[in-house]
MDAnalysis code that builds the backbone (N, CA, C; Angstrom):
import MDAnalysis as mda
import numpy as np

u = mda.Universe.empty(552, n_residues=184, atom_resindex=np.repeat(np.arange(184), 3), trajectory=True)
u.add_TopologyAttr("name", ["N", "CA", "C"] * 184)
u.add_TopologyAttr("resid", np.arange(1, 185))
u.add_TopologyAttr("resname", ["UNK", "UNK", "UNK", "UNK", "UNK", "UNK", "UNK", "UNK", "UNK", "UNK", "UNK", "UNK", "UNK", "UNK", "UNK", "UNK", "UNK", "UNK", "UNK", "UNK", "UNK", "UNK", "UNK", "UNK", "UNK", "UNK", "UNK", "UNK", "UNK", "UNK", "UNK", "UNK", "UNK", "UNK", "UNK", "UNK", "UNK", "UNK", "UNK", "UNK", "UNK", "UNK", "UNK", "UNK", "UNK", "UNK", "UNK", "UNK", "UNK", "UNK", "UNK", "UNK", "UNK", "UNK", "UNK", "UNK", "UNK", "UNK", "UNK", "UNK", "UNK", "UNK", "UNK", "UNK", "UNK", "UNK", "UNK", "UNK", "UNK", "UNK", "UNK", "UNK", "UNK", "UNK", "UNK", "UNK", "UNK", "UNK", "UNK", "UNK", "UNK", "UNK", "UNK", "UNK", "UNK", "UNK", "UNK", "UNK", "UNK", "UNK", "UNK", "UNK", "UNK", "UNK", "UNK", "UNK", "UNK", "UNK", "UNK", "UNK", "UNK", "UNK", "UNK", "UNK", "UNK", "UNK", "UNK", "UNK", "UNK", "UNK", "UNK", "UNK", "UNK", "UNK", "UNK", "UNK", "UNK", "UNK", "UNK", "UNK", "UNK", "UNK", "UNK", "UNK", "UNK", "UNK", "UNK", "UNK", "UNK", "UNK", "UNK", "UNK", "UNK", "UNK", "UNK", "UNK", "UNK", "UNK", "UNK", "UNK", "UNK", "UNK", "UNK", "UNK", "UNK", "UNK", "UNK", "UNK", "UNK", "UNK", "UNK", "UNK", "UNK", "UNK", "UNK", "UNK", "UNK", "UNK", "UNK", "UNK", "UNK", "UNK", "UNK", "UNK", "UNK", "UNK", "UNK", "UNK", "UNK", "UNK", "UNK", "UNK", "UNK", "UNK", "UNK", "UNK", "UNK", "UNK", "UNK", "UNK", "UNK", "UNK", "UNK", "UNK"])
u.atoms.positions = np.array([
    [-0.650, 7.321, -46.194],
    [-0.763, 8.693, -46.614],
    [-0.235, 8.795, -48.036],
    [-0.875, 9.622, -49.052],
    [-0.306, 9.256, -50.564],
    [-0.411, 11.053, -50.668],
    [0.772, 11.595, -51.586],
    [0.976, 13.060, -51.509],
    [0.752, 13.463, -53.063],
    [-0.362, 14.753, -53.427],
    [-0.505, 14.691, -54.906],
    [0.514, 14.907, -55.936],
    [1.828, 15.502, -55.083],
    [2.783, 16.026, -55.934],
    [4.524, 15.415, -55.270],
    [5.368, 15.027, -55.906],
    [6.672, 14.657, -55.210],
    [6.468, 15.487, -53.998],
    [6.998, 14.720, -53.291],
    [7.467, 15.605, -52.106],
    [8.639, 14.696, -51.221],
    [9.448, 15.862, -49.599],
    [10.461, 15.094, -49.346],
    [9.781, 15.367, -47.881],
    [10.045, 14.354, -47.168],
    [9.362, 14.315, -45.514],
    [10.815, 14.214, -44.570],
    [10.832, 14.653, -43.829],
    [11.586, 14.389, -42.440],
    [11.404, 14.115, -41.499],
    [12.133, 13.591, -40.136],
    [11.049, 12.905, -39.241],
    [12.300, 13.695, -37.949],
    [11.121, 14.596, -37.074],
    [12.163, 15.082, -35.721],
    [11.219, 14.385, -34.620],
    [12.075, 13.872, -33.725],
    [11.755, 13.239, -32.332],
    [10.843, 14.509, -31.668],
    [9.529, 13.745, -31.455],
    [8.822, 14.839, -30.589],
    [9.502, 15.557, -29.375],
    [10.190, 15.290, -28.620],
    [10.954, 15.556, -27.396],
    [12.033, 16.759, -27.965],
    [13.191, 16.606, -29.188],
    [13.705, 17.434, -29.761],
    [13.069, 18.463, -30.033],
    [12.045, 18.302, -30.369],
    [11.305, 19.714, -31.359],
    [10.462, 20.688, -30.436],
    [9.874, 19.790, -29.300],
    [9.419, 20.966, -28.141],
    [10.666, 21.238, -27.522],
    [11.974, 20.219, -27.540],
    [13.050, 21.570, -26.838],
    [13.216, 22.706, -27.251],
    [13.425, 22.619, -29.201],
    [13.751, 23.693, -29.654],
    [12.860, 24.784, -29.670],
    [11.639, 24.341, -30.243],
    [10.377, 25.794, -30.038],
    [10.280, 25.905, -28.179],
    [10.606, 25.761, -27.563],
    [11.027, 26.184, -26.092],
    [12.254, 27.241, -26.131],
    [12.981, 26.582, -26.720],
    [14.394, 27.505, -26.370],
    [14.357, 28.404, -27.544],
    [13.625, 28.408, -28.480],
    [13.364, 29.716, -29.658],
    [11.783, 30.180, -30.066],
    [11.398, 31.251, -29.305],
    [10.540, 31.736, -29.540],
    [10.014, 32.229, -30.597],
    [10.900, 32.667, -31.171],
    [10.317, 32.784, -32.932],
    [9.502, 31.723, -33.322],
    [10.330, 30.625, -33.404],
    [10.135, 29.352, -34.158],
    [9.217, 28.557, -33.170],
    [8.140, 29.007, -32.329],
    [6.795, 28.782, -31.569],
    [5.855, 29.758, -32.429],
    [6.372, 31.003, -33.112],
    [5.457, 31.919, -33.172],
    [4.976, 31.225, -34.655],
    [6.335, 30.784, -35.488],
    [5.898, 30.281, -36.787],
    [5.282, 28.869, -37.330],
    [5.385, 27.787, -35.978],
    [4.434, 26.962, -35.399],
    [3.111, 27.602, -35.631],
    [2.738, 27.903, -34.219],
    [1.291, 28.712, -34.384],
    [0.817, 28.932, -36.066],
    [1.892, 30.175, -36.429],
    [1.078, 30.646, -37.677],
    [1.285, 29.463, -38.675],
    [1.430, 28.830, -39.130],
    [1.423, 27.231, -39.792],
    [0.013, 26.973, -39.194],
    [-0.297, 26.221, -38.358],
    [-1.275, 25.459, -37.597],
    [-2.321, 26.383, -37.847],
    [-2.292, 27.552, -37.657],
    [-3.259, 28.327, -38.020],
    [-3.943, 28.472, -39.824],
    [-2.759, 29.028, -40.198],
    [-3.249, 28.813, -42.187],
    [-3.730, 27.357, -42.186],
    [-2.906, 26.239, -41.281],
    [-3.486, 24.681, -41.661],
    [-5.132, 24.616, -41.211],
    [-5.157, 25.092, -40.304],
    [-6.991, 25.284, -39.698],
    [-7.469, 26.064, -40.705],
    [-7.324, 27.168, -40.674],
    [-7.984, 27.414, -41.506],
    [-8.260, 27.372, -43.193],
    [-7.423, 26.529, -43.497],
    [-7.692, 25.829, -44.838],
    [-8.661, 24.462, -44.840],
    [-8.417, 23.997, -43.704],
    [-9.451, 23.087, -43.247],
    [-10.676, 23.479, -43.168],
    [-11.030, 24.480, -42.580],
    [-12.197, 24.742, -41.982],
    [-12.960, 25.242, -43.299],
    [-12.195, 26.019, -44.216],
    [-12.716, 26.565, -45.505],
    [-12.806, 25.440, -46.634],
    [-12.392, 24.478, -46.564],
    [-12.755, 23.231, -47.522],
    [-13.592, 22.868, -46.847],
    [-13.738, 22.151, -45.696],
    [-15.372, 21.999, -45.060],
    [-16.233, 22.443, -45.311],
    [-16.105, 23.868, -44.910],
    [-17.384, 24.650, -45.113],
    [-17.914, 24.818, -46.877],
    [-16.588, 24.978, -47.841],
    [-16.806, 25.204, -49.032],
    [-17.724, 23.678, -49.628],
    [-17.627, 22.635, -48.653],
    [-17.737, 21.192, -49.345],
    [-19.353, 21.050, -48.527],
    [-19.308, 21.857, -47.087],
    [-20.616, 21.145, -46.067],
    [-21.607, 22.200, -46.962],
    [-21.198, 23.514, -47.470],
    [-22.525, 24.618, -47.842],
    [-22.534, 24.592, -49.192],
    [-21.949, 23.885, -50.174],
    [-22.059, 24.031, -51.499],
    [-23.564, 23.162, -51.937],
    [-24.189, 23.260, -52.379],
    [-25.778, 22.895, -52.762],
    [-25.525, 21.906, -53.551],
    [-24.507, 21.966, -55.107],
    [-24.703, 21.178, -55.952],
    [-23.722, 20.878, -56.435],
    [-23.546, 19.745, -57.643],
    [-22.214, 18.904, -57.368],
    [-21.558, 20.211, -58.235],
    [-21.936, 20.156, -59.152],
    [-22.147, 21.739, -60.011],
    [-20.452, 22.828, -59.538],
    [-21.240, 23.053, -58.089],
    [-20.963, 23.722, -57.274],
    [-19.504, 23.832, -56.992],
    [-19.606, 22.053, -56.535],
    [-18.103, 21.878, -55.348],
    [-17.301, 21.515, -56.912],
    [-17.671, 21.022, -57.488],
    [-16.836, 20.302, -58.708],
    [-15.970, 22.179, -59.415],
    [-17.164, 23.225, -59.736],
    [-16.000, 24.412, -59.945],
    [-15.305, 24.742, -58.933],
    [-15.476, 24.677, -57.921],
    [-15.208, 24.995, -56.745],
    [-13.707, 24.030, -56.600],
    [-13.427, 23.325, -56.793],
    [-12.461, 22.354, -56.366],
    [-11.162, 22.748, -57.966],
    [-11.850, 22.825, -59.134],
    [-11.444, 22.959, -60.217],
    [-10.418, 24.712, -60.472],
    [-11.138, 25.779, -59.507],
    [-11.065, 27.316, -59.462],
    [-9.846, 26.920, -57.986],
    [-9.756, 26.362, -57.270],
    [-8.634, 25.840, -56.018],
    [-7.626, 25.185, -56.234],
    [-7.379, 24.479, -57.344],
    [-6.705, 23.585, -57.888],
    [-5.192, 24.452, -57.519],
    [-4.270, 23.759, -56.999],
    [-3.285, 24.379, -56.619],
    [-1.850, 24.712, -57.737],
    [-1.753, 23.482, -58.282],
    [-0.311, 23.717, -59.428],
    [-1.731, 23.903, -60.566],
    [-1.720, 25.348, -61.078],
    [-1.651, 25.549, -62.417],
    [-1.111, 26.604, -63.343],
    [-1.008, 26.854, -64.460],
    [-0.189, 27.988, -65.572],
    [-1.192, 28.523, -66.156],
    [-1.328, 29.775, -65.768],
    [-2.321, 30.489, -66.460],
    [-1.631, 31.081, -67.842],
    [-2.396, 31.314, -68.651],
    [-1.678, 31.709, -70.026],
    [-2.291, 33.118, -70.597],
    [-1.474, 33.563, -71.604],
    [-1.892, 35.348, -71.691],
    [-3.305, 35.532, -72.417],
    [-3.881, 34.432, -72.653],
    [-5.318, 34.681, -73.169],
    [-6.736, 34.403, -72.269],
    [-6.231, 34.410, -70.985],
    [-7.147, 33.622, -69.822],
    [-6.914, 32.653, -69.477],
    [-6.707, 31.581, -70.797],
    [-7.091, 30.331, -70.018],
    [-6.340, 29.623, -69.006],
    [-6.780, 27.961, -68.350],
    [-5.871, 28.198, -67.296],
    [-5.668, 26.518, -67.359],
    [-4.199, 25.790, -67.313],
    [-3.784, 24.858, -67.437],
    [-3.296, 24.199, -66.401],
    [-4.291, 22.931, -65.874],
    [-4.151, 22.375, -64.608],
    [-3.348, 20.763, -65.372],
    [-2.488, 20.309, -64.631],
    [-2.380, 18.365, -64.474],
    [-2.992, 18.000, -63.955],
    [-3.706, 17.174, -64.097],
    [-4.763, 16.509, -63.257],
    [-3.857, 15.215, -63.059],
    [-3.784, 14.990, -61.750],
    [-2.670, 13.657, -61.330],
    [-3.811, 13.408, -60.442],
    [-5.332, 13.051, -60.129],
    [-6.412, 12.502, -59.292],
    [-7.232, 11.754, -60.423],
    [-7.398, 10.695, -59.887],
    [-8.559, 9.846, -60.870],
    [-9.910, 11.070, -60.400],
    [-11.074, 10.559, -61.498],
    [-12.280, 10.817, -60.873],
    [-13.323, 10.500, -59.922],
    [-12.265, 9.035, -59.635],
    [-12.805, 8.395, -58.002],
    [-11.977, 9.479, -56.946],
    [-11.384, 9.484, -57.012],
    [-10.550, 10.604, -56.256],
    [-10.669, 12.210, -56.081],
    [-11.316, 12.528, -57.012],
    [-11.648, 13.802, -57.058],
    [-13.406, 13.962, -56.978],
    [-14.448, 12.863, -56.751],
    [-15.754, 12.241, -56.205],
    [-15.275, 12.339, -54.697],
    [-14.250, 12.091, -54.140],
    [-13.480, 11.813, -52.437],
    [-14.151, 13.003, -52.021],
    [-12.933, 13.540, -52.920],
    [-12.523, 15.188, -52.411],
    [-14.241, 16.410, -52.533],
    [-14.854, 15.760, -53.161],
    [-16.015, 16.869, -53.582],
    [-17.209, 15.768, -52.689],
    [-17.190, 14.890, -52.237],
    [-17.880, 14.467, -51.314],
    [-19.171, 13.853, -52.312],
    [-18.754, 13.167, -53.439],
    [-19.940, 12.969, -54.264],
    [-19.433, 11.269, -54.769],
    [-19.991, 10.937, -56.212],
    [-19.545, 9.856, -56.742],
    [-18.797, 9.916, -58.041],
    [-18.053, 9.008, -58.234],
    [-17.269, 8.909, -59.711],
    [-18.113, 9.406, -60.760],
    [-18.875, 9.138, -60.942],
    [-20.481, 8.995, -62.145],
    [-20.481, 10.606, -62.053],
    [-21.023, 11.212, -61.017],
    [-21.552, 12.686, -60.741],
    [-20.458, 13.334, -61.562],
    [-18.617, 13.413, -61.138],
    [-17.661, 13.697, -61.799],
    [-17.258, 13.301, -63.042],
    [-17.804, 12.432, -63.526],
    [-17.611, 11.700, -64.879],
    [-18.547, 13.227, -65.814],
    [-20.016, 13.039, -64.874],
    [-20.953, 13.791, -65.512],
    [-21.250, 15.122, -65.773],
    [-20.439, 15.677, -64.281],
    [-19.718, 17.492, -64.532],
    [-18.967, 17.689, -65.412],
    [-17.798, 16.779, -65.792],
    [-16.610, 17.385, -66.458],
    [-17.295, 17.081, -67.713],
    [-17.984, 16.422, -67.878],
    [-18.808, 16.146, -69.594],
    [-19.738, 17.446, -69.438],
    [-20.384, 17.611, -68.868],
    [-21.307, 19.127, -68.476],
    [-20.534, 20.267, -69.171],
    [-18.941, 20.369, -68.158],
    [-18.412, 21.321, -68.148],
    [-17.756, 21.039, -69.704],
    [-17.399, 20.490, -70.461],
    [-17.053, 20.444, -71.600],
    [-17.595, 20.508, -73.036],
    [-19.176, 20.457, -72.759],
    [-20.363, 20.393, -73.497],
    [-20.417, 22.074, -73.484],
    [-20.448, 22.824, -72.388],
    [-20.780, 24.065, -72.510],
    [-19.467, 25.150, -72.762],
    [-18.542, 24.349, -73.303],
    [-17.488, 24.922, -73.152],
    [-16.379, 25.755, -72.390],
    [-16.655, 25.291, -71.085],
    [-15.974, 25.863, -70.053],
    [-14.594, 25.312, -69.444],
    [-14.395, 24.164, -70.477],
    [-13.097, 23.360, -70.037],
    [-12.712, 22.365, -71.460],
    [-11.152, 21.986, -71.267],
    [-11.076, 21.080, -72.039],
    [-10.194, 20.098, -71.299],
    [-10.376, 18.480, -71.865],
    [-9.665, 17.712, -71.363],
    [-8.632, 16.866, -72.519],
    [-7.510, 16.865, -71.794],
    [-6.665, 16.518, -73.190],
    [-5.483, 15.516, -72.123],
    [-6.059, 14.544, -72.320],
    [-5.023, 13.265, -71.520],
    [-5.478, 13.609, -70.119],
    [-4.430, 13.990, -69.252],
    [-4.414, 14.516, -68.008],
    [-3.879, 15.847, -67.705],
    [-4.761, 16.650, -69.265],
    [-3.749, 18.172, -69.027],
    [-5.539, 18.635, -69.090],
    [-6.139, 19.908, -68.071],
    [-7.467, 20.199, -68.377],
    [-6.640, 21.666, -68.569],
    [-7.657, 22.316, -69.374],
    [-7.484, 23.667, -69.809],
    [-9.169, 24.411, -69.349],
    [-8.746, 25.265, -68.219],
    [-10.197, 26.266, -67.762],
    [-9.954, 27.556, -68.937],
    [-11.047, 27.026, -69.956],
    [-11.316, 28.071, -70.648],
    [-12.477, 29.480, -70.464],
    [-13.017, 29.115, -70.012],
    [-14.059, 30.034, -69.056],
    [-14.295, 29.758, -67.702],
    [-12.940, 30.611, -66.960],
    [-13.065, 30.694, -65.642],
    [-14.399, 31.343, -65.099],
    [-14.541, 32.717, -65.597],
    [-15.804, 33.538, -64.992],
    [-16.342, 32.396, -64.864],
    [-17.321, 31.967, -65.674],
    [-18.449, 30.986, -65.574],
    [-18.184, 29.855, -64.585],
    [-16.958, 29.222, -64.177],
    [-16.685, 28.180, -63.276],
    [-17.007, 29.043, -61.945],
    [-16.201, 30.479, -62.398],
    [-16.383, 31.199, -60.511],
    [-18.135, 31.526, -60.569],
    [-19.057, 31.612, -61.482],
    [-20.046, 32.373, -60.896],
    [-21.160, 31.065, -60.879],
    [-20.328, 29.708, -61.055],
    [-21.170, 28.715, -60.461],
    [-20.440, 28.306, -59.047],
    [-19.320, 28.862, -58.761],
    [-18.858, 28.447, -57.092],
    [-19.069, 29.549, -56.792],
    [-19.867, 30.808, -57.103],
    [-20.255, 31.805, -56.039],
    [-21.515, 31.701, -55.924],
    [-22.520, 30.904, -57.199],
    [-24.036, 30.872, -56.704],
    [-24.466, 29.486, -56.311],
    [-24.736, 29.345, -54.835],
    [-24.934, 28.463, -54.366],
    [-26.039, 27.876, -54.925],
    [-26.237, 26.225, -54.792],
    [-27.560, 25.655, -55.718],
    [-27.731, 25.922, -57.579],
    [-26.817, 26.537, -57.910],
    [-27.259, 26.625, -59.755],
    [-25.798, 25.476, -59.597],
    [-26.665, 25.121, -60.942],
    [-26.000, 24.133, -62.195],
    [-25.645, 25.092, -63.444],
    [-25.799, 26.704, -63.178],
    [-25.828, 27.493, -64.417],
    [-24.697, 28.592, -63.866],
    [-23.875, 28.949, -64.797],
    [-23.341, 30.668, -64.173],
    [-24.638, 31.454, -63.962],
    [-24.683, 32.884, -62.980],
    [-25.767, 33.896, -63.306],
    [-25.989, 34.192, -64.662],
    [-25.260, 34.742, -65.353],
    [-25.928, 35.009, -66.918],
    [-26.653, 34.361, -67.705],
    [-26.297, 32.776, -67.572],
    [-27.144, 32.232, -68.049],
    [-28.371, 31.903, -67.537],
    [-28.745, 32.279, -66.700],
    [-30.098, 31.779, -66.065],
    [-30.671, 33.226, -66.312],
    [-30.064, 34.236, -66.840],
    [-31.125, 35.793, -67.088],
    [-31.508, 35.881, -68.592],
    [-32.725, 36.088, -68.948],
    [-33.383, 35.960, -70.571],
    [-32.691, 37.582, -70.699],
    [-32.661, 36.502, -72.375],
    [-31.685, 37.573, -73.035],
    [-32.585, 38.653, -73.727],
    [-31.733, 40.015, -73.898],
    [-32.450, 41.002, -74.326],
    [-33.508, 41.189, -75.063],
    [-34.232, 41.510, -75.263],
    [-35.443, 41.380, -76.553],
    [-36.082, 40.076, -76.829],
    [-36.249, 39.111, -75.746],
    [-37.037, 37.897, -76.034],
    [-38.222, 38.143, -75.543],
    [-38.761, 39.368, -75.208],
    [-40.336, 39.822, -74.477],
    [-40.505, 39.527, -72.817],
    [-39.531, 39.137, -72.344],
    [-39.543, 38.805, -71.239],
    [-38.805, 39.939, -70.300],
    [-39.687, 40.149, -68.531],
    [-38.569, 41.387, -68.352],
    [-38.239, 40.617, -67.713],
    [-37.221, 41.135, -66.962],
    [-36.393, 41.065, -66.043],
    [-36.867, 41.519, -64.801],
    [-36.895, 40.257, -63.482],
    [-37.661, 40.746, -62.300],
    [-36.191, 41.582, -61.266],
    [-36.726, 42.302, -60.284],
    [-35.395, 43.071, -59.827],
    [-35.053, 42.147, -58.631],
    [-35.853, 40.953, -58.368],
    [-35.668, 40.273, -57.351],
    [-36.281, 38.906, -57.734],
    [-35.357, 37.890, -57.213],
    [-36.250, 36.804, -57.095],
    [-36.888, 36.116, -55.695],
    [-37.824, 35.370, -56.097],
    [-38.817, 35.300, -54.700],
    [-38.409, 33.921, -54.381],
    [-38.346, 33.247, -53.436],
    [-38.596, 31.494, -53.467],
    [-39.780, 31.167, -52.844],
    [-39.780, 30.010, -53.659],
    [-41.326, 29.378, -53.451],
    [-41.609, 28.098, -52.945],
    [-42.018, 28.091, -51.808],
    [-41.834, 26.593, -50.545],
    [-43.211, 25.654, -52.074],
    [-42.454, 24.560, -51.940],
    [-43.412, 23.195, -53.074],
    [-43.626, 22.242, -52.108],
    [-44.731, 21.680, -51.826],
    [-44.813, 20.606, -50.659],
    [-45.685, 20.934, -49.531],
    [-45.828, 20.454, -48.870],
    [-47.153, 20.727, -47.985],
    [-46.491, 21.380, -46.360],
    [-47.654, 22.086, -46.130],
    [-47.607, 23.593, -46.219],
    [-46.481, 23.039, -44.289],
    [-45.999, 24.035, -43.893],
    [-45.299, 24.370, -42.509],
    [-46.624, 23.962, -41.886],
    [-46.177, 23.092, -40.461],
    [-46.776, 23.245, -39.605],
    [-47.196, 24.837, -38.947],
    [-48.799, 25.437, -38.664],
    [-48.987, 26.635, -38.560],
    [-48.478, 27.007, -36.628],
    [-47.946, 28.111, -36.665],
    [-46.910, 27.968, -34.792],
    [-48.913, 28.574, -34.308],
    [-48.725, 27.824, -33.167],
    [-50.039, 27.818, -31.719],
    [-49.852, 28.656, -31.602],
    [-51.472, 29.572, -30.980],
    [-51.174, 30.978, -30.182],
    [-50.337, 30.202, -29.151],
    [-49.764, 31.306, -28.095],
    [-49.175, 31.248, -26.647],
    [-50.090, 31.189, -25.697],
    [-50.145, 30.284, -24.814],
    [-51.148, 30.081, -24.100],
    [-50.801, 30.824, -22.709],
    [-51.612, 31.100, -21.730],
    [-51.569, 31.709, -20.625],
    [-50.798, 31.225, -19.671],
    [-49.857, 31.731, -19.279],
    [-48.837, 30.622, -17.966],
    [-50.153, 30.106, -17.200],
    [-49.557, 29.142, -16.970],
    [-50.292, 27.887, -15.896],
    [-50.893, 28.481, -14.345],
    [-51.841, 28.648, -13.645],
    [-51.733, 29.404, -12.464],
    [-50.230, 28.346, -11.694],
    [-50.081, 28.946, -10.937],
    [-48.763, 28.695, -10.002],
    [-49.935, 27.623, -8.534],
    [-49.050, 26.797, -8.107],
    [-49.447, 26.022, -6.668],
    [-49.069, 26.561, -5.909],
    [-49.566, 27.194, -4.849],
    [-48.827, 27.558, -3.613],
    [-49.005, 26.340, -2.316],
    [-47.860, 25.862, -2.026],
    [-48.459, 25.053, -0.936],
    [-47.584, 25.742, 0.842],
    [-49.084, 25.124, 1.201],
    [-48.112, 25.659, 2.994],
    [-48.421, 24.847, 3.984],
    [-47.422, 24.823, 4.724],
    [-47.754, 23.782, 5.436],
    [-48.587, 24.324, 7.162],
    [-49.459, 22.848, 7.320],
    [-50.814, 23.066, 8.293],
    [-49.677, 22.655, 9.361],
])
């Protein structure tokens, strides 16, 4: 087990520790609620990692979660990065290369900087409105044409199946007559 930040562990005899949450009910109730925030932090990195579309995606997504950082009075936001990019490929369920190739993405468009192992989120919006739109490689704004280029603006977008076509569903056919049998 390797821990991202110092930490200090203790070790209580299983037998001790159900005496005590036995003989103190509180300290069963604050069990539970532990185990519970622990599930459900689980279940929300899963889901954030099983429904995210693109690496795009989980990579702001993991970057906007980042737990120790210092935000500063002009927005921006100052993480340590103490994870290689094999390590942070683990965690986003992708490859080193893909993460090599976001954080160059994300630094090309100016949404981050990397300076040793100190990153600076200089345009959060844009990191959150690529971990809120599932499948873009783009924030929303940038994927909407800009004012006065002759182009409108549709009030909806449609999707469009590419590839050959759904199997078409059979009418329903007539239940089967029924057998009656009896005996001679």
């Amino acid at each position: 087990m390797e821990s991202l930040s110092p930490c200090q562990l203790n070790f209580i005899r299983r037998d001790d520790f159900l005496q005590y949450v036995r003989n103190h009910p509180e300290a069963m109730f604050r069990v539970a609620e532990f185990l519970s925030r622990e599930y459900r932090a689980a279940c929300n990195e899963i889901g954030s990692l099983g429904l995210a579309h693109s690496a795009a995606e989980k990579m702001a997504r993991l970057l906007l979660g980042w737990k120790e950082f210092h935000a500063h009075s002009n927005g921006a936001t100052t993480l340590k990065l103490t994870l290689t990019h094999e390590e942070m490929a683990q965690m986003i369920g992708s490859s080193r290369e893909t993460v090599t190739r976001m954080l160059a993405r994300f630094r090309a468009k100016n949404y981050i900087e990397v300076h040793g192992s100190t990153l600076l989120i200089r345009n959060r919006a844009a990191l959150q409105s690529l971990a809120d739109n599932p499948g873009s490689d783009e924030p929303a704004e940038a994927r909407l044409p800009a004012p006065g280029n002759g182009l409108r603006r549709s009030p909806e977008i449609v999707p469009v199946r590419i590839g050959p076509a759904a199997p078409r569903a059979r009418a329903a056919k007539s239940p089967a007559p029924m057998l009656q049998l009896s005996a001679r």
